[in-house]
C-alpha positions in Angstrom: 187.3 -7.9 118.0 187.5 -4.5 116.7 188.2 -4.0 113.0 191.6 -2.4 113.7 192.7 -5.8 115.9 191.6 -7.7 113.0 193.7 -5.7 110.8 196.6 -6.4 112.6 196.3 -9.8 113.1 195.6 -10.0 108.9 198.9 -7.8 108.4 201.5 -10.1 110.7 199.8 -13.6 108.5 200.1 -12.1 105.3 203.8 -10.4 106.5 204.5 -14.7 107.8 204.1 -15.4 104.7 205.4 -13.5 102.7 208.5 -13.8 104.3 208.4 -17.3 103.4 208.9 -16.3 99.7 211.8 -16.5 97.7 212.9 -13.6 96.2 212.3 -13.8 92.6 208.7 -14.4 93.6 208.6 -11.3 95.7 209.6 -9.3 93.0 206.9 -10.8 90.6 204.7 -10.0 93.5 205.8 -6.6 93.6 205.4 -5.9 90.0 202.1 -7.7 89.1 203.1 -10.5 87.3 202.1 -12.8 90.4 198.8 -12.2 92.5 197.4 -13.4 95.7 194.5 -15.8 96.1 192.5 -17.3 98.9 192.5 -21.0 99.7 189.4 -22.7 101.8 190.7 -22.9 105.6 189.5 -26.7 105.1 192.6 -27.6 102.6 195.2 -28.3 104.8 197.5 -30.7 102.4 198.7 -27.4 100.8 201.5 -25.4 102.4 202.9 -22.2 101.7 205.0 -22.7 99.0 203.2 -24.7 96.9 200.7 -22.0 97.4 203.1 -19.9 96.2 204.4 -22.1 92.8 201.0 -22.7 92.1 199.9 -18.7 91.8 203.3 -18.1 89.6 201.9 -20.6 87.2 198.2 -19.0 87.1 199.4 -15.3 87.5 198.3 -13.0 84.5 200.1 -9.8 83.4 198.8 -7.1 84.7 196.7 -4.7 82.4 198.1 -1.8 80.8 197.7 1.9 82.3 195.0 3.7 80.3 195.9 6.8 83.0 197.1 9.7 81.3 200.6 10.3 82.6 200.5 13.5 85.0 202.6 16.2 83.2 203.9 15.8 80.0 207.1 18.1 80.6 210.5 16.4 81.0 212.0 17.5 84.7 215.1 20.2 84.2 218.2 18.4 84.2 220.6 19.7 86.4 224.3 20.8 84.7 227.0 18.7 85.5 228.3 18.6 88.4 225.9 21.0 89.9 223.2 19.9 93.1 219.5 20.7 93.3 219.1 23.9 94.9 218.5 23.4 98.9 217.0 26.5 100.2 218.4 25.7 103.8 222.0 26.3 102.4 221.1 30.0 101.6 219.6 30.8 104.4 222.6 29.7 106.5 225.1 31.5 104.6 222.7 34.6 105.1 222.9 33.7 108.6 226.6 33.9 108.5 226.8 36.9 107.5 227.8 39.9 109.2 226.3 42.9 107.7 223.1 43.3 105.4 225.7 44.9 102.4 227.5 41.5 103.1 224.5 39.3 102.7 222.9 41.8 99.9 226.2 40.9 97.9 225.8 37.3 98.5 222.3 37.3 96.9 223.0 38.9 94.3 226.2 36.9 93.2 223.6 33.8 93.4 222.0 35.1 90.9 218.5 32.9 91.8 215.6 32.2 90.5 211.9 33.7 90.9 210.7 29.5 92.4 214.1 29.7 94.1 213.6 32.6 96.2 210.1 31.0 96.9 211.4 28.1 97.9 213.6 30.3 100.8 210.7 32.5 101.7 208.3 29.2 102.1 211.4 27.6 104.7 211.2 31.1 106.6 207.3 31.4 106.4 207.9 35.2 105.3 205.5 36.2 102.3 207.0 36.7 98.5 206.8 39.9 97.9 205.9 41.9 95.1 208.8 41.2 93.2 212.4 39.7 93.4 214.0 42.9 94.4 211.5 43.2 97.3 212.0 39.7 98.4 215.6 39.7 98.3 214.9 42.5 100.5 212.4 41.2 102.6 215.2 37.7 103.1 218.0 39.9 104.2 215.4 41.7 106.7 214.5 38.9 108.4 217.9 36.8 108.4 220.4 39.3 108.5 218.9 42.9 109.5 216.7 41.5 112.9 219.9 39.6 114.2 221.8 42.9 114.2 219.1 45.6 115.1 218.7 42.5 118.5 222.6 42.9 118.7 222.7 47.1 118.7 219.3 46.9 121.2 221.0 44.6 123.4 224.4 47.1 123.7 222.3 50.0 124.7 
């Protein structure tokens, strides 16, 4: 049997039983205060849930992290009643509009940030150019300026 077979088959026993589990022994599962162990095939007076009760009594607490925590900043809170910024929403009100004055107005009453307009030039795979001003630029190009010199070609 091939190693990935044998991987399945182990997944749908372990899955079995686990779904035999009651809940509050999932969860002590789940955060380490209960561990798995492996019983002889030959034992079969034991069934699953005294399996089970017998590992809650045995389990150990897991050992403290000695990993040194990734980043020590605090994530920017966002003000009150504001959403994360979504890139996609800028670029379809770009989209929208109708002229490049229209859509260099629109950026600037945004007023974004440097990683903002990175985050719009990474969802429109266009590079960031050599400052904001040329980004800004380089977005309204692309989104609003191609889509009419297409229309004006198209008229001739």
């Amino acid at each position: 049997m091939s190693d990935l077979g044998l991987l399945v088959q182990l997944q749908a026993r372990v899955m079995t039983f686990l779904a035999d589990l009651p809940a509050d022994q999932l969860l002590a599962l789940a955060q380490g205060r209960l561990s798995l162990g492996v019983l002889d095939g030959q034992d079969t007076t034991t069934t699953v849930p005294a399996v089970a009760a017998s590992l809650v009594t045995q389990a150990t607490p897991p050992p403290a992290s000695t990993a040194k925590p990734r980043s020590t900043r605090r994530p920017r809170k966002a003000a009150a009643g504001t959403e994360p910024f979504d890139p996609n929403v800028v670029i379809a009100k770009l989209r929208a509009s109708e002229t490049v004055d229209e859509a260099f107005a629109l950026m600037a009453g945004l007023k974004l940030k440097s990683a903002e307009l990175k985050a719009i030039t990474r969802v429109l795979d266009i590079p960031y150019g050599k400052n904001m001003d040329d980004t800004v630029k380089s977005i309204v190009t692309i989104t609003v300026g191609a889509r009419n010199k297409n229309r004006a070609l198209r008229q001739l």
